[in-house]
C-alpha positions in Angstrom: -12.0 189.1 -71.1 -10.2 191.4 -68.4 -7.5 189.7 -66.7 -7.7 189.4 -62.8 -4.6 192.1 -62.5 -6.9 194.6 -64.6 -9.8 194.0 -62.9 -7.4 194.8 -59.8 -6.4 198.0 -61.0 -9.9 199.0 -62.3 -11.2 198.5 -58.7 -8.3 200.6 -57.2 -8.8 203.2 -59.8 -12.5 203.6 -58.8 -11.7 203.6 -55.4 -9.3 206.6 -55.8 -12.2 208.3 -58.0 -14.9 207.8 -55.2 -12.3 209.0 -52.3 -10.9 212.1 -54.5 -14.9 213.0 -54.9 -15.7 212.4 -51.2 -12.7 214.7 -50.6 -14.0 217.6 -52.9 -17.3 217.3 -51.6 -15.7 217.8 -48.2 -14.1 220.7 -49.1 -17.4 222.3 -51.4 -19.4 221.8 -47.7 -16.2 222.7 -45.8 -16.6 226.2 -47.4 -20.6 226.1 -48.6 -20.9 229.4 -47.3 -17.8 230.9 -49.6 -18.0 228.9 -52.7 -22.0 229.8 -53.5 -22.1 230.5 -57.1 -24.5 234.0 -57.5 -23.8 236.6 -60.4 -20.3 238.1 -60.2 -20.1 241.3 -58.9 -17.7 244.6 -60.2 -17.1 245.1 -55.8 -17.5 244.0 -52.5 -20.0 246.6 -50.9 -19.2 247.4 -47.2 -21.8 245.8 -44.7 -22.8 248.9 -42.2 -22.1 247.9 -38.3 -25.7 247.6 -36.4 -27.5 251.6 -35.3 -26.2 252.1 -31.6 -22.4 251.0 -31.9 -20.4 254.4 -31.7 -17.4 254.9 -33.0 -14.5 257.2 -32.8 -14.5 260.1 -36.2 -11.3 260.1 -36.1 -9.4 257.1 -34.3 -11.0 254.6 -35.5 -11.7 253.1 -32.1 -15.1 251.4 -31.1 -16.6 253.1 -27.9 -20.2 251.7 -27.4 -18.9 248.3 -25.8 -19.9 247.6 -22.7 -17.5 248.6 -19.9 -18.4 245.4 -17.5 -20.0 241.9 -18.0 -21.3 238.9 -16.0 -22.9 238.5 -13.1 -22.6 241.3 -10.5 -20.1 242.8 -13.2 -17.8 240.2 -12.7 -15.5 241.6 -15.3 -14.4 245.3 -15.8 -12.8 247.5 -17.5 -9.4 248.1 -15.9 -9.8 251.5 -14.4 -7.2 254.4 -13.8 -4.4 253.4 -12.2 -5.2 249.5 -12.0 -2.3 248.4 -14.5 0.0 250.1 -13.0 3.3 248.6 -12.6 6.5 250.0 -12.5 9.5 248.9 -14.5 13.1 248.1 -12.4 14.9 251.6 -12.6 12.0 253.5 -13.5 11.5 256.8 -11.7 8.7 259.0 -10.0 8.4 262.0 -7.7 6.2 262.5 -5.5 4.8 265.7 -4.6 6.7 266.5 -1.4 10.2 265.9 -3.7 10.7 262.1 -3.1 12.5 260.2 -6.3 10.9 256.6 -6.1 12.2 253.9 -7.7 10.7 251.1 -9.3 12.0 247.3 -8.6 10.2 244.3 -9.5 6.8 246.0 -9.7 7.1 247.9 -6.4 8.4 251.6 -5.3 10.7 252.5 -3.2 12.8 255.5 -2.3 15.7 256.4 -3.6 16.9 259.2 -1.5 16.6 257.7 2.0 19.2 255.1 3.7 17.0 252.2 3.6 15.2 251.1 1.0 11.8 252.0 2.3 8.5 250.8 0.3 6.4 253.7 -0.6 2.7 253.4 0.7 1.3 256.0 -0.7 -1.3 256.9 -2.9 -0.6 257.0 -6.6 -2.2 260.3 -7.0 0.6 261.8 -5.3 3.0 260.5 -7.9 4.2 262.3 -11.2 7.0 260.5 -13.8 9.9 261.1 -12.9 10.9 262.4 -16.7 7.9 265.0 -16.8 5.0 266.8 -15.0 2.5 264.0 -16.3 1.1 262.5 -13.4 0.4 258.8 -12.8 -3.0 258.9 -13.0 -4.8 261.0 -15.7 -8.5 260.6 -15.1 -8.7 257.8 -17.8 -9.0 253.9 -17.8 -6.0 252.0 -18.1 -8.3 249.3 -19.8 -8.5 251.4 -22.6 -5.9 251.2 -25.1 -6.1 254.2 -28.0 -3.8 252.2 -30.8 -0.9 255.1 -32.3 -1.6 256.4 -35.6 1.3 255.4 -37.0 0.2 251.6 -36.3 -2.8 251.8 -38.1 -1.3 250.9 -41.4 -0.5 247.8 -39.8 -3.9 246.5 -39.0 -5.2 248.5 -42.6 -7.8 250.7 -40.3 -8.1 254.4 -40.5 -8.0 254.1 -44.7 -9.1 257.0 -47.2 -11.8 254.6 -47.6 -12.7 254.6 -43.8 -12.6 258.2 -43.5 -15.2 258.3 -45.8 -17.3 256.1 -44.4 -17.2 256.3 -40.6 -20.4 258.7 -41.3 -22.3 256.1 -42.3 -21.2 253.0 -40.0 -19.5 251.6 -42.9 -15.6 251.9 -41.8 -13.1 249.7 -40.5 -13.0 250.0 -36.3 -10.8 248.3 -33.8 -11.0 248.2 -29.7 -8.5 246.9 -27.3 -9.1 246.8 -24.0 -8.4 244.9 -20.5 -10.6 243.6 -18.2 -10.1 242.5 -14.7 -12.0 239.3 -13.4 -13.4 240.9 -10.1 -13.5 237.7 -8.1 -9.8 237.2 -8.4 -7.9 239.2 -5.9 -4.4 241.0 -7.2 -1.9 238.9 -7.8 -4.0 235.9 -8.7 -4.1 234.1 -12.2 -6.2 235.0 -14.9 -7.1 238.0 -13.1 -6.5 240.2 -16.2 -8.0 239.2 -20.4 -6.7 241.4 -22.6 -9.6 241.9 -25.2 -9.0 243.0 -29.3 -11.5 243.5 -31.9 -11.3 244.5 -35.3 -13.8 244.9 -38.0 -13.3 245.5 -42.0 -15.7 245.6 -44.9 -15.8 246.9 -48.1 -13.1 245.7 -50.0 -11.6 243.0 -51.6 -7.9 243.7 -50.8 -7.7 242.9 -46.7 -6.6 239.4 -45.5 -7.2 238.2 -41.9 -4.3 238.7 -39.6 -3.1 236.1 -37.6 -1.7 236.3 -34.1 0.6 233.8 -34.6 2.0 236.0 -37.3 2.1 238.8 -34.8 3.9 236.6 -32.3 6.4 235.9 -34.6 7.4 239.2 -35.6 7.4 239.9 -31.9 10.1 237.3 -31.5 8.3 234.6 -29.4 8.6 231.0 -29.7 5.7 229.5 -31.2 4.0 225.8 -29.5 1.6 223.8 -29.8 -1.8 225.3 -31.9 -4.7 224.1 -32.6 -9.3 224.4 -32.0 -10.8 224.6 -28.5 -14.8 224.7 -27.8 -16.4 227.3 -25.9 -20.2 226.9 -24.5 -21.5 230.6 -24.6 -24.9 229.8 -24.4 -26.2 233.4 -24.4 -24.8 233.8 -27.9 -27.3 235.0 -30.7 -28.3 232.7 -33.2 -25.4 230.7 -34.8 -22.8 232.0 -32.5 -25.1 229.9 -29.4 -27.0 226.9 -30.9 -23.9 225.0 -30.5 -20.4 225.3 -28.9 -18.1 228.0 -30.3 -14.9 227.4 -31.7 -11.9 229.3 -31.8 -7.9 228.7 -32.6 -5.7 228.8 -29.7 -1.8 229.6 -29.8 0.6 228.8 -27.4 4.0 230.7 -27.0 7.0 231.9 -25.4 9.8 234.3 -24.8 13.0 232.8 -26.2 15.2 234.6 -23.1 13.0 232.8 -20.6 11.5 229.2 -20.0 9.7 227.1 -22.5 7.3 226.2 -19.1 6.7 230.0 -18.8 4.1 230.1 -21.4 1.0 232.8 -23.1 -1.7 231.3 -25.3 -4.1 233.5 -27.0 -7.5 232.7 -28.6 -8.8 234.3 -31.4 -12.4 233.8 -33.7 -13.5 235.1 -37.1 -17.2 236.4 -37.3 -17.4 236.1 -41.3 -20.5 237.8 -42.7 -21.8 237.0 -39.5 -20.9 233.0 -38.6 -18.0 231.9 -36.8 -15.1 230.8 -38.4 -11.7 229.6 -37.8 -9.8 229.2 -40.9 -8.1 232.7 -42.2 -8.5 231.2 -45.6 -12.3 230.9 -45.7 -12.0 234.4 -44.7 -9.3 235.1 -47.3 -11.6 232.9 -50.3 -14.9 235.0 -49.2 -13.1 239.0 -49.1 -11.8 238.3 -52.8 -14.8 236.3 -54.2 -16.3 238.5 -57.1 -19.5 236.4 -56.4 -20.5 237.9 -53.1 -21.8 241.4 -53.0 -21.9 242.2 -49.1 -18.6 240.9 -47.1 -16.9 242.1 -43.5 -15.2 239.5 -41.5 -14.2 240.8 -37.6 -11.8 239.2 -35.9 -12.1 238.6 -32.3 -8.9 237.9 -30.0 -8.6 237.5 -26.2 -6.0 236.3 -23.7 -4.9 236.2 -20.1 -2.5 239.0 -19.6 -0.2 237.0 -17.6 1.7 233.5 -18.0 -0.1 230.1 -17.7 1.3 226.9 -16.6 -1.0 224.4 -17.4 -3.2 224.7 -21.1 -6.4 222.8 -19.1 -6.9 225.1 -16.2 -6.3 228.5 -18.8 -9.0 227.1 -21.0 -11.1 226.9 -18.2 -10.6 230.4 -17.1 -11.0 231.6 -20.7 -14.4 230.2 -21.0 -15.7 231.8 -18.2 -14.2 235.0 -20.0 -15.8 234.3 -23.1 -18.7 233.4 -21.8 -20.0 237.0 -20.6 -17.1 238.9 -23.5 -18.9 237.7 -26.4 -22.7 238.2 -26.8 -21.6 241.9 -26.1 -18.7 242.2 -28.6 -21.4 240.1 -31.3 -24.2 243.7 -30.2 -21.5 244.9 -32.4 -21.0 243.3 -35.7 -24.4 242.6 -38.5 -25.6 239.2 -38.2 -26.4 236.4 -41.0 -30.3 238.0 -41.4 -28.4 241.4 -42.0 -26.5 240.2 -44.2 -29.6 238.2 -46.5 -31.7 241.9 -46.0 -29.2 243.9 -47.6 -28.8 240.9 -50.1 -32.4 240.6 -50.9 -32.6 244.8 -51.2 -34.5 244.9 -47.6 -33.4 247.9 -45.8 
């Protein structure tokens, strides 16, 4: 017969067994939609972005999303001149001959006694270093990323030179947008919006703005999921509450109070997703034939004081921002047509 201490250690034994098999089973659902075992396949094959969605031949850079969003166009594309800010020291001349000088975001003149504010306008202003004017026709919003940062964020590739023709490359976007019923000056006034898409291959991993934050030299905080009601979201992305990853930071020369947080999202094959490595798993499994994972990342321009009140604000931004940026990336049913050979 088994003596009381066995039967002890049989029981805690079992135990283990049915809480390491809960825990695996956790994991297998966790990830149902990267761990489904299919036939394996030689390589990924890049998922085309939806007919409509223009992008750039040769930059790489998105241009079909929409300029404005919400109601009454609540928020817009910063347009020519409305980031302008001038750094302490720098200079500008205007066109009568006046240096201006730049001091805690204003201008003043630097040739005159007192320090008089200039009130101009800034088309009458040109940088002080060259003949480029202040204003050049073009929206500040929109930020055109340097070639030689590209290999940074693995767009532009041979293989996306190839196959820009045929909606199948890499793209990125990076734009600000200025929340129209905040006056200047006020808080979450400005979002600062970046996409990026890839598909294709096997060999990108998901990058992380904590990462980028790092490198950058900020001090990370706390990090974690926040949920976002964007009700006029397609499909998965709306029948329930969105969530993304949120990171909070700050500059190590200035206050640990004086703090950014920025929010970022995976659309994986079309579904939201949080976790880099589902989207790591899924871009090197050699059983799924179609991948592309985007990565969607948005933050108030500006410092926030209290983590509440910006989520707030940033679901009102997300809100309106992202049923357009999803007009831009394939769907699940996409994805199962080009799977089932449906064209």
């Amino acid at each position: 017969m088994m003596s009381k201490r066995n039967k002890k250690l049989v029981a805690v034994l079992s135990a283990v067994t049915v809480l390491l098999l809960l825990g695996i089973g956790a994991v297998l659902y966790r990830y149902r939609n990267v761990l489904i075992p299919k036939t394996p396949v030689s390589h990924a094959k890049a998922v085309a972005w939806p007919a409509g969605v223009e992008v750039h031949p040769t930059e790489f850079r998105m241009l079909s999303l929409a300029t404005s969003f919400g109601p009454d166009n609540r928020f817009e594309l910063a347009g020519d001149g409305e980031l302008f800010y001038p750094w302490n020291g720098q200079l500008f001349v205007t066109k009568s001959g006046d240096i201006l000088e730049g001091k805690d975001g204003q201008l003043f003149y630097r040739n005159r006694i007192e320090r008089q504010a200039f009130t101009g306008e800034l088309s009458e202003l040109k940088y002080g270093n060259d003949d480029e004017g202040v204003l050049d026709g073009e929206p500040d919003g929109e930020r055109t990323i340097r070639e030689e940062v590209w290999e940074a964020l693995a767009i532009g590739t041979q293989q996306d030179c190839a196959a820009v023709g045929d909606r199948k490359s890499g793209w990125y976007v990076s734009r600000t947008y200025i929340d129209r019923k905040k006056s200047p000056g006020r808080k979450y006034r400005l979002w600062q919006l970046d996409v990026t898409y890839y598909t294709g291959t096997r060999q990108k991993a998901p990058h992380r703005p904590r990462r980028c934050l790092e490198a950058a030299g900020m001090v990370l905080g706390d990090m974690g999921n926040v949920e976002f009601n964007v009700p006029g979201a397609p499909g998965v992305w709306g029948d329930k509450p969105v969530t993304c990853r949120f990171v909070q930071c700050h500059n190590p020369r200035g206050s640990p109070e004086n703090r950014h947080v920025q929010y970022y999202v995976y659309s994986l094959n079309g579904y939201p997703e949080t976790s880099h490595q589902a989207v790591r798993l899924k871009m090197a499994s050699a059983f799924v034939e179609y991948v592309y994972f985007a990565k969607i990342a948005f933050h108030p321009v500006n410092e926030i004081e209290d983590l509440d009140e910006a989520k707030q604000a940033a679901g009102e931004f997300v809100k309106y921002m992202l049923p357009e940026v999803l007009k831009a990336l394939p769907m699940p049913e996409d994805i199962k047509k080009l799977e089932s050979g449906a064209q």
